[in-house]
Each structure stands twice: as C-alpha cells, then as structure tokens.
N, CA, C and O atoms as a GROMACS GRO file, in nm:
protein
  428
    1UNK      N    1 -14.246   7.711   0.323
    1UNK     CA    2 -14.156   7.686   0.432
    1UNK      C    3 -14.064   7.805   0.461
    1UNK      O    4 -14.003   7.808   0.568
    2UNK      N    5 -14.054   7.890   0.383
    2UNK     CA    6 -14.012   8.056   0.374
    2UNK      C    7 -14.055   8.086   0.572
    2UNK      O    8 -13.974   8.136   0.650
    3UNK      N    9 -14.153   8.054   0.599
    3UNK     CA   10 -14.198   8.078   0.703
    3UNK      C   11 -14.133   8.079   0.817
    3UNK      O   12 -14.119   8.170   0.898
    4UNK      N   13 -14.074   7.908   0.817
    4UNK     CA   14 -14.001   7.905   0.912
    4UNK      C   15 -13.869   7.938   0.938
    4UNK      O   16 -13.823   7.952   1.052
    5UNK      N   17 -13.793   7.954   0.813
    5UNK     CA   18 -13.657   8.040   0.828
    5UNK      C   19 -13.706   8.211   0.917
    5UNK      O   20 -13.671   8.252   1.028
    6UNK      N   21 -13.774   8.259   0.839
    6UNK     CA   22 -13.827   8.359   0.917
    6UNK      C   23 -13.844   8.353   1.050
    6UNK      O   24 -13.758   8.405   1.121
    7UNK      N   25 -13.905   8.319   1.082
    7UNK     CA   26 -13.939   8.240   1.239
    7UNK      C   27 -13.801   8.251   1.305
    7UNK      O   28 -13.771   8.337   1.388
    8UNK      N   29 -13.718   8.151   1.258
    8UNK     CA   30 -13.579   8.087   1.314
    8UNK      C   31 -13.532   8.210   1.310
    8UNK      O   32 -13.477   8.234   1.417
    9UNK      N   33 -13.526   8.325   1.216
    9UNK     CA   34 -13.420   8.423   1.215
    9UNK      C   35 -13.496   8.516   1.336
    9UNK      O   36 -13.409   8.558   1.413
   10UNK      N   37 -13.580   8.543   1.361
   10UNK     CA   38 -13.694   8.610   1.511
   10UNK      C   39 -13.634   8.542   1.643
   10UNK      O   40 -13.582   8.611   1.731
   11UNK      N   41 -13.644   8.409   1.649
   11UNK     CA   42 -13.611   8.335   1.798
   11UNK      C   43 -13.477   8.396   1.772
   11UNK      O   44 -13.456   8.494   1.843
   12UNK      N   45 -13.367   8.361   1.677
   12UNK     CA   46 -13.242   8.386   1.671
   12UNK      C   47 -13.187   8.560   1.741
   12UNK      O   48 -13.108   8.596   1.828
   13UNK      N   49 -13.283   8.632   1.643
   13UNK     CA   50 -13.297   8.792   1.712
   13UNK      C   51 -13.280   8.805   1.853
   13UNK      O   52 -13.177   8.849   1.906
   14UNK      N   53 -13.424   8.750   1.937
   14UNK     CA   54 -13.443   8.746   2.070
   14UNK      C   55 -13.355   8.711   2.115
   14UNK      O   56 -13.335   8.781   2.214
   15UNK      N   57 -13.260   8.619   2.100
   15UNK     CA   58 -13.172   8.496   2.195
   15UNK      C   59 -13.060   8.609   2.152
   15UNK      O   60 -12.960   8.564   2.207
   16UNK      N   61 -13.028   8.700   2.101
   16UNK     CA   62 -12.881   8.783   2.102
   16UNK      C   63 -12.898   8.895   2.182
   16UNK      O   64 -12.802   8.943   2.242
   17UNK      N   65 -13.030   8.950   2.190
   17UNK     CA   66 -13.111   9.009   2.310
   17UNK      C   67 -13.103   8.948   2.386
   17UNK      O   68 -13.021   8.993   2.466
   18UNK      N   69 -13.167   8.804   2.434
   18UNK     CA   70 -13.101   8.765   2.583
   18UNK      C   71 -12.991   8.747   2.622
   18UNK      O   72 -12.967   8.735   2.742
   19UNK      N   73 -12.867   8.740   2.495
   19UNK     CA   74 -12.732   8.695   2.523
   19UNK      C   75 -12.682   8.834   2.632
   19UNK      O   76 -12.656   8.835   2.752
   20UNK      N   77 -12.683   8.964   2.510
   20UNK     CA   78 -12.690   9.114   2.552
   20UNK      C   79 -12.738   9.084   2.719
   20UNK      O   80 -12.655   9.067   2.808
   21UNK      N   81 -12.849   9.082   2.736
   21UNK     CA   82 -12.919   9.119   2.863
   21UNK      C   83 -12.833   9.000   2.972
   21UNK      O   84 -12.853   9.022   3.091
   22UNK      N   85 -12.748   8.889   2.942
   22UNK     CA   86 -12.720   8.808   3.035
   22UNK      C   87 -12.586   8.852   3.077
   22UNK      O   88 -12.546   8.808   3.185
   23UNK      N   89 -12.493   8.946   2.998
   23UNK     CA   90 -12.356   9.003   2.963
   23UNK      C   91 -12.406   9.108   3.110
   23UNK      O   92 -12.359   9.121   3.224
   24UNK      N   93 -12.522   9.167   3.036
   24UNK     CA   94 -12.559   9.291   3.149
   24UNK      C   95 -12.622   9.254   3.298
   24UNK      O   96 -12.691   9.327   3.370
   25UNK      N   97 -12.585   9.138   3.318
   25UNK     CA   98 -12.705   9.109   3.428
   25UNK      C   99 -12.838   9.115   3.456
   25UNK      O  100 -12.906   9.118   3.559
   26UNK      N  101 -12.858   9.117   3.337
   26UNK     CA  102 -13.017   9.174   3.325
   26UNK      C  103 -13.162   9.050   3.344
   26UNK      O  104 -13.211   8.988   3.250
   27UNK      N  105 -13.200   9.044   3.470
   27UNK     CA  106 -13.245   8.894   3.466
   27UNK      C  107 -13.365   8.946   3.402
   27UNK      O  108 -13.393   8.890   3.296
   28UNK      N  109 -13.461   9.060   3.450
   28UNK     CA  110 -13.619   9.088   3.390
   28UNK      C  111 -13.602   9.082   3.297
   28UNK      O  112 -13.682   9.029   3.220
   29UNK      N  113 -13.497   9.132   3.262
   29UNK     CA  114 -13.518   9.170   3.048
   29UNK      C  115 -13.510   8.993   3.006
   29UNK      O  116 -13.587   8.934   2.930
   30UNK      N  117 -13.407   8.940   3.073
   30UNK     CA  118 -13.392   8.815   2.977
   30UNK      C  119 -13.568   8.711   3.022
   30UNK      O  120 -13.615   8.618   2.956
   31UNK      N  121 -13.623   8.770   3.142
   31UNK     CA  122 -13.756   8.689   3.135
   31UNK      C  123 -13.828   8.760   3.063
   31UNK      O  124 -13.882   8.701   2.969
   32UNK      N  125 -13.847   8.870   3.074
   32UNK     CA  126 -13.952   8.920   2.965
   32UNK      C  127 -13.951   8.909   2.813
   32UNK      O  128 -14.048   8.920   2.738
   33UNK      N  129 -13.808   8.882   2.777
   33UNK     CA  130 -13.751   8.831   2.615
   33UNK      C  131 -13.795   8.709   2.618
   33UNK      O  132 -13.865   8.684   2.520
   34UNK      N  133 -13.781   8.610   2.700
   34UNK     CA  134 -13.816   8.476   2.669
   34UNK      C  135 -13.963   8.483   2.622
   34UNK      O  136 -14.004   8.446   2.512
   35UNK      N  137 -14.046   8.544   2.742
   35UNK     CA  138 -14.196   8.512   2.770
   35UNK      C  139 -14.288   8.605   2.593
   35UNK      O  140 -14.405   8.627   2.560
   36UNK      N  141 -14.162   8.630   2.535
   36UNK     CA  142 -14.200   8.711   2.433
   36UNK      C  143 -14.150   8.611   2.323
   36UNK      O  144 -14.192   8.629   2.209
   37UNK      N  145 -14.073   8.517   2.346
   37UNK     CA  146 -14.037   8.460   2.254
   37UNK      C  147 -14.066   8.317   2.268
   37UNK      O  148 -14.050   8.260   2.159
   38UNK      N  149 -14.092   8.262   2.333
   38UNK     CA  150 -14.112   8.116   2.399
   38UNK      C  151 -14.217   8.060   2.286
   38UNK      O  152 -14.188   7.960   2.220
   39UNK      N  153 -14.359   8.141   2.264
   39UNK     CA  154 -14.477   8.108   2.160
   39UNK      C  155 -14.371   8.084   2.041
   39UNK      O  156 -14.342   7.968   2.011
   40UNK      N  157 -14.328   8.165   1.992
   40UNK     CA  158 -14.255   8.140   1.854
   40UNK      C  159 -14.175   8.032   1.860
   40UNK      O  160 -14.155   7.992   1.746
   41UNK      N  161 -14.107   7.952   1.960
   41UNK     CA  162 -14.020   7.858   1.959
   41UNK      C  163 -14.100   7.711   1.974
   41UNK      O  164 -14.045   7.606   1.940
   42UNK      N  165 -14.222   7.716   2.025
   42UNK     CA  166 -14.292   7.671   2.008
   42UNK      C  167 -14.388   7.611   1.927
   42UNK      O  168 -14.451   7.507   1.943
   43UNK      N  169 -14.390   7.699   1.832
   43UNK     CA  170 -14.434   7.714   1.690
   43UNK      C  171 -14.340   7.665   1.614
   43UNK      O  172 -14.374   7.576   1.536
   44UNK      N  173 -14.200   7.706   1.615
   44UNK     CA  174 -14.115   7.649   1.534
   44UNK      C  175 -14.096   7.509   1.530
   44UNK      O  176 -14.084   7.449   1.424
   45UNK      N  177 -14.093   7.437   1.674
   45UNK     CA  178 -14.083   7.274   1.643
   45UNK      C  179 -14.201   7.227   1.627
   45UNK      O  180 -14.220   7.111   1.663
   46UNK      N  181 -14.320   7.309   1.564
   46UNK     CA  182 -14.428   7.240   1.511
   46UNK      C  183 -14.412   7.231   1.342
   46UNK      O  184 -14.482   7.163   1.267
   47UNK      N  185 -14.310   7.311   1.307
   47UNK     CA  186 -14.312   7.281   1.164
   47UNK      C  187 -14.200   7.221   1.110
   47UNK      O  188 -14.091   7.238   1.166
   48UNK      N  189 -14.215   7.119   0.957
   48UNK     CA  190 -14.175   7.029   0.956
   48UNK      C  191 -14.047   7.043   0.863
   48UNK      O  192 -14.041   7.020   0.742
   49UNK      N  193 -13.907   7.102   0.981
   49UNK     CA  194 -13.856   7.153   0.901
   49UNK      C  195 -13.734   7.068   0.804
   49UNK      O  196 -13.633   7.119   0.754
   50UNK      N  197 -13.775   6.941   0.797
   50UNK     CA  198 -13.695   6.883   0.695
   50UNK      C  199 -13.807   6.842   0.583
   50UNK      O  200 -13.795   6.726   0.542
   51UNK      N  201 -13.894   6.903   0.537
   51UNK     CA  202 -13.916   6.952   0.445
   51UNK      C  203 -13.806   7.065   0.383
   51UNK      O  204 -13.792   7.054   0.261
   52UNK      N  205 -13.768   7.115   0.414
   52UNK     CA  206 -13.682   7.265   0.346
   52UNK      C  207 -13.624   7.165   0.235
   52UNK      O  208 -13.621   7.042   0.244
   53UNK      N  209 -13.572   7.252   0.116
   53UNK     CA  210 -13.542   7.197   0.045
   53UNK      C  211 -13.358   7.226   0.062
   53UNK      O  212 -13.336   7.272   0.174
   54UNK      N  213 -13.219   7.208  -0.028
   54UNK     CA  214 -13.102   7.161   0.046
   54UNK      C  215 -13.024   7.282   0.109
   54UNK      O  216 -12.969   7.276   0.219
   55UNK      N  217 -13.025   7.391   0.028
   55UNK     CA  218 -13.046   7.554   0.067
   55UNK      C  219 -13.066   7.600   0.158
   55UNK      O  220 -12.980   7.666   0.216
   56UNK      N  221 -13.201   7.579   0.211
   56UNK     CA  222 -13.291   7.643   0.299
   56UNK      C  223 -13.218   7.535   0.441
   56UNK      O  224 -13.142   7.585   0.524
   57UNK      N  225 -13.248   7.429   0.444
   57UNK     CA  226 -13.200   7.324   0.515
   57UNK      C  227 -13.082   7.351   0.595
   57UNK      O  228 -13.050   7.322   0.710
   58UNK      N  229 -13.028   7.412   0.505
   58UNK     CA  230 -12.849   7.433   0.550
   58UNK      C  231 -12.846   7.563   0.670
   58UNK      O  232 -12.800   7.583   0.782
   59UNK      N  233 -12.926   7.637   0.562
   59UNK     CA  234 -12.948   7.757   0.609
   59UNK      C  235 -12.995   7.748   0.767
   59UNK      O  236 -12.924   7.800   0.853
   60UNK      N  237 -13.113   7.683   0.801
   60UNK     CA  238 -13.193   7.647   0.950
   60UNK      C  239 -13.043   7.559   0.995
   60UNK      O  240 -12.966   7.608   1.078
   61UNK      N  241 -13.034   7.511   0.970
   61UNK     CA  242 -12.931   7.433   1.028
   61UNK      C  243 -12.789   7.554   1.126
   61UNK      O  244 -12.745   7.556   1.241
   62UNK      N  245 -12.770   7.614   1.035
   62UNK     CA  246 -12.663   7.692   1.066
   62UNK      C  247 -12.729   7.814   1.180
   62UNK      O  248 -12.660   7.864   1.270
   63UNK      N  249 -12.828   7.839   1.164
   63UNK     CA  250 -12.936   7.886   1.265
   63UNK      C  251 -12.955   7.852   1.385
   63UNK      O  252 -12.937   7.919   1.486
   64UNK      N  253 -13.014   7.686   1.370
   64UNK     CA  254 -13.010   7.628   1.482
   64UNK      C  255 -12.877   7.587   1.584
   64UNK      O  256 -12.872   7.554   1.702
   65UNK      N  257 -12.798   7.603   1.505
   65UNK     CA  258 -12.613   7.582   1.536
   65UNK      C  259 -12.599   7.697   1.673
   65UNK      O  260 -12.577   7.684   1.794
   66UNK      N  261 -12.630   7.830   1.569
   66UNK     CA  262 -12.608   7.969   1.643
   66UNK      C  263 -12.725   7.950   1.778
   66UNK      O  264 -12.688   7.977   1.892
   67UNK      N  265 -12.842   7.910   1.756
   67UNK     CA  266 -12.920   7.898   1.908
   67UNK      C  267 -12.847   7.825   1.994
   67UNK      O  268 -12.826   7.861   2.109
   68UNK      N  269 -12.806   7.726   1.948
   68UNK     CA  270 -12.745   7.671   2.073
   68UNK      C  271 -12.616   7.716   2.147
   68UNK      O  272 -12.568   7.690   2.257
   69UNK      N  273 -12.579   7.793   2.042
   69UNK     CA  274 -12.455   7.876   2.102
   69UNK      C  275 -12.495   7.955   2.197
   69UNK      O  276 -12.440   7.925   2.303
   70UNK      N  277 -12.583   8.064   2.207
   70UNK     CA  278 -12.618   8.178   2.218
   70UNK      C  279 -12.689   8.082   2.393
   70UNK      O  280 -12.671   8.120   2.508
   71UNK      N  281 -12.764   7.960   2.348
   71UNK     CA  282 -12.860   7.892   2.486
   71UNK      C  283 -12.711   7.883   2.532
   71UNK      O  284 -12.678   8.001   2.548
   72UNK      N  285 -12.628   7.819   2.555
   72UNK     CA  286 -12.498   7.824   2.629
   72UNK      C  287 -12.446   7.919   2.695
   72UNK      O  288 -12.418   7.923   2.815
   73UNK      N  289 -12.435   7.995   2.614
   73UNK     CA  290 -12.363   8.144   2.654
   73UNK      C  291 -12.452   8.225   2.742
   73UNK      O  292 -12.402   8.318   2.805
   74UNK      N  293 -12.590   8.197   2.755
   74UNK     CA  294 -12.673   8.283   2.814
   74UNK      C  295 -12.729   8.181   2.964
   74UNK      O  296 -12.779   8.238   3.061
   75UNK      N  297 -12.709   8.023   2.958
   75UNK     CA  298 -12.716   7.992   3.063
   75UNK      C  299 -12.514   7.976   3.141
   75UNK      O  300 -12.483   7.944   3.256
   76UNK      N  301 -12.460   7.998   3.073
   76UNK     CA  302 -12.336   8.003   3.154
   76UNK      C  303 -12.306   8.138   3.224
   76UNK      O  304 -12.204   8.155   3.291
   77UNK      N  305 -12.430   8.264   3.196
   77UNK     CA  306 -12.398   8.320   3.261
   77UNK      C  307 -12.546   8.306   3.409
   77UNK      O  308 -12.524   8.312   3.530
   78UNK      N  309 -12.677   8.287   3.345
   78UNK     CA  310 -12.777   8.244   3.429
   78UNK      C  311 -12.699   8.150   3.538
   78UNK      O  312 -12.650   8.209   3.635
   79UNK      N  313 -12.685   8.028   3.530
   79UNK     CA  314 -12.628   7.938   3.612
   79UNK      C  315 -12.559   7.990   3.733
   79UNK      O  316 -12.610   7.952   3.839
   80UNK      N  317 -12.441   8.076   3.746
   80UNK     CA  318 -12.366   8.093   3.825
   80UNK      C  319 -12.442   8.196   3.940
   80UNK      O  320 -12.440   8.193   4.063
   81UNK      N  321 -12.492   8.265   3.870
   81UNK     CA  322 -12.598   8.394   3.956
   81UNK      C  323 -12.701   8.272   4.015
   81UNK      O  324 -12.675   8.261   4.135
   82UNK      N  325 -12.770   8.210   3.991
   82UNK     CA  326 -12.872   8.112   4.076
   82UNK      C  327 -12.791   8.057   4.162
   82UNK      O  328 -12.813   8.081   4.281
   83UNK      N  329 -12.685   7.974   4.128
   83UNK     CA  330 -12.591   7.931   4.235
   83UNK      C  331 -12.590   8.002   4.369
   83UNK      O  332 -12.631   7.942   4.467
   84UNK      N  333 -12.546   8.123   4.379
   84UNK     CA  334 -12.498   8.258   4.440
   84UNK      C  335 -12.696   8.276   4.518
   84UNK      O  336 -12.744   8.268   4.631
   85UNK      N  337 -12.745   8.299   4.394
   85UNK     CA  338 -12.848   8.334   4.470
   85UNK      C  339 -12.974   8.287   4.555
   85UNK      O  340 -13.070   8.344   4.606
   86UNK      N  341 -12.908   8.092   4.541
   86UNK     CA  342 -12.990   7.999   4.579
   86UNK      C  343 -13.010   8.004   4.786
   86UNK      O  344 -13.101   7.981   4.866
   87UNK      N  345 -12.893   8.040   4.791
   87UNK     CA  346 -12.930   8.079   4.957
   87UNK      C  347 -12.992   8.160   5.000
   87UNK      O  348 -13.055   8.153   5.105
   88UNK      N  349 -12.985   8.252   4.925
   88UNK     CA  350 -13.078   8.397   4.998
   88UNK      C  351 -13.227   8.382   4.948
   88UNK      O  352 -13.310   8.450   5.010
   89UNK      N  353 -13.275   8.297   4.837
   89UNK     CA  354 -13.384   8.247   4.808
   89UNK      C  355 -13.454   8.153   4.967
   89UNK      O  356 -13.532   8.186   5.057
   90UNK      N  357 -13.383   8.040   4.937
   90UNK     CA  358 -13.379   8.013   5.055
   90UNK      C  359 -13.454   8.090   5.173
   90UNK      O  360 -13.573   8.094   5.204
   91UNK      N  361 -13.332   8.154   5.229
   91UNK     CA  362 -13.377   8.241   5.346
   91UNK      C  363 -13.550   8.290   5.324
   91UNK      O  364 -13.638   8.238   5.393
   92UNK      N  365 -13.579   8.395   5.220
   92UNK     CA  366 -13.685   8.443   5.176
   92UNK      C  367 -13.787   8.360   5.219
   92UNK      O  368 -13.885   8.414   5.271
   93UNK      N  369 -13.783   8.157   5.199
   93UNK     CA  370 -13.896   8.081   5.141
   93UNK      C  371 -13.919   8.025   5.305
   93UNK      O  372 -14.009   7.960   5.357
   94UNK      N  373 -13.796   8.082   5.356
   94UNK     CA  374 -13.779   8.015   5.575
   94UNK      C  375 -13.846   8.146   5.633
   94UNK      O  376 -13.926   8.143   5.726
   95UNK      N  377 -13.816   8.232   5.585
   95UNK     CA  378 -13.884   8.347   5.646
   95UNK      C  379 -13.936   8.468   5.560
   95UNK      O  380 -13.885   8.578   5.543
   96UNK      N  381 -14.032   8.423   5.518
   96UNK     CA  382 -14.110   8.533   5.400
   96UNK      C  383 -14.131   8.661   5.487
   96UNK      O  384 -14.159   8.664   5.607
   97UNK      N  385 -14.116   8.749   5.414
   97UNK     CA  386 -14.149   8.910   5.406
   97UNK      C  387 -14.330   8.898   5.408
   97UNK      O  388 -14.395   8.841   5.321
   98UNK      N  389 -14.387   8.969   5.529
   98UNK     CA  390 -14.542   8.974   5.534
   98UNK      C  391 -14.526   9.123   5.434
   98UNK      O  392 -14.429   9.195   5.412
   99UNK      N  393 -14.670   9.128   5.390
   99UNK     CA  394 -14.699   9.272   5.381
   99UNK      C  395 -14.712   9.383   5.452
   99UNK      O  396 -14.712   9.486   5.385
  100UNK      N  397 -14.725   9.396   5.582
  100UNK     CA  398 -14.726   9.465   5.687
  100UNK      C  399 -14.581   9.534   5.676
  100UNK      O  400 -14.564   9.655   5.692
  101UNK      N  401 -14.479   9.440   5.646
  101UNK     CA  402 -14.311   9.483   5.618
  101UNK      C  403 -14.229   9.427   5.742
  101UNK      O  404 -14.112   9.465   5.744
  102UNK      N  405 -14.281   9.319   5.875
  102UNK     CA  406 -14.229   9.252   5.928
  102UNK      C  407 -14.151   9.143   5.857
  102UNK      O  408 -14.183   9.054   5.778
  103UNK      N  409 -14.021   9.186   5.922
  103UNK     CA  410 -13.890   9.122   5.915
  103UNK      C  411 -13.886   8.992   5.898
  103UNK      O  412 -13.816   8.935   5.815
  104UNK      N  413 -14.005   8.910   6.019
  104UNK     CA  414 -13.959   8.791   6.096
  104UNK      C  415 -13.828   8.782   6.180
  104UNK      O  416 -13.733   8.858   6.160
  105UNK      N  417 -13.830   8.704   6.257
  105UNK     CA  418 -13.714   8.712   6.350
  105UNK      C  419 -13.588   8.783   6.321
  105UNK      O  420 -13.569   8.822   6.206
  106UNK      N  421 -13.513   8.801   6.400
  106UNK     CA  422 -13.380   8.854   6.367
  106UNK      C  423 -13.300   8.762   6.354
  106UNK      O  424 -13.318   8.652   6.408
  107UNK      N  425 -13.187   8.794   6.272
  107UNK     CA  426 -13.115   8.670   6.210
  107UNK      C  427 -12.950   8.688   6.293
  107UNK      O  428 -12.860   8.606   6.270
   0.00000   0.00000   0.00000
C-alpha cells in the first residue's frame, strides 16, 4: 500500500502546480496539469485505501486534507475568470469565427 501514499504525494505535487498556475492565470498550464494528472487520481480511488495501516492512514488522510485545500484555492480562482468570461464565450458560440477569418456581422 506504499503505493498509494506515493501516488497521493504525485496528485498532491500536480495540484500545487495547478495552485501556482491559477495564482498566475495560467489556464493551459492548469489544463494540461490536470490532463496529466487526472489518470493518477483515478487510479487512486481505485485503491483500497483503508487498508493502510494507523501511520500510513493518518498520513493519506492529512494528504487528502491538503487536496482539498489546494481544489478550493484553485477553483476560487478558476470560478471568477469563467464568470467574467462566460459572455464573451457566449458571443463566440452566436457568432463563430469561420476560417476564412470573417467576423460575422458587426456588433
């Protein structure tokens, strides 16, 4: 079960990298960190981690504590930028950009 502390301390890695990249505005980095880390988190709630024995247990625990900190902190900054950027999405999905590089109407 060594395994999965390992594991937990990897997702944990990534997610201070996405924290970093959400501080910086950095939306690619924080998708490309996920899409790099998502398999491993995946993996992790496949193993059965109350098996650990009281040590180890504590240990994931205090781990899993810090992910959820870090998921907070990194959607409190995600959240507000989608907010902001949900209109101009919008616009984009009312009047898509052709490849040619026509505008569509004038606004």
């Amino acid at each position: 079960m060594e395994a999965a502390l390992v594991l937990l301390d990897r997702v944990a890695e990534a997610h201070h990298r996405m924290d970093a990249m959400a501080e910086a505005l950095d939306w690619d980095g924080i998708i490309g960190e996920w899409q790099e880390v998502y398999p491993r988190i995946v993996e992790l709630r496949q193993l059965p981690l109350d098996r650990l024995g009281e040590v180890p247990r504590a240990r994931a625990a205090r781990r899993i504590a810090e992910l959820i900190e870090l998921q907070e902190r990194i959607s409190a900054r995600i959240t507000p930028w989608m907010e902001q950027a949900q209109p101009l999405l919008e616009v984009f999905r009312k009047y898509p950009v052709s490849a040619s590089g026509d505008r569509g109407p004038s606004v």
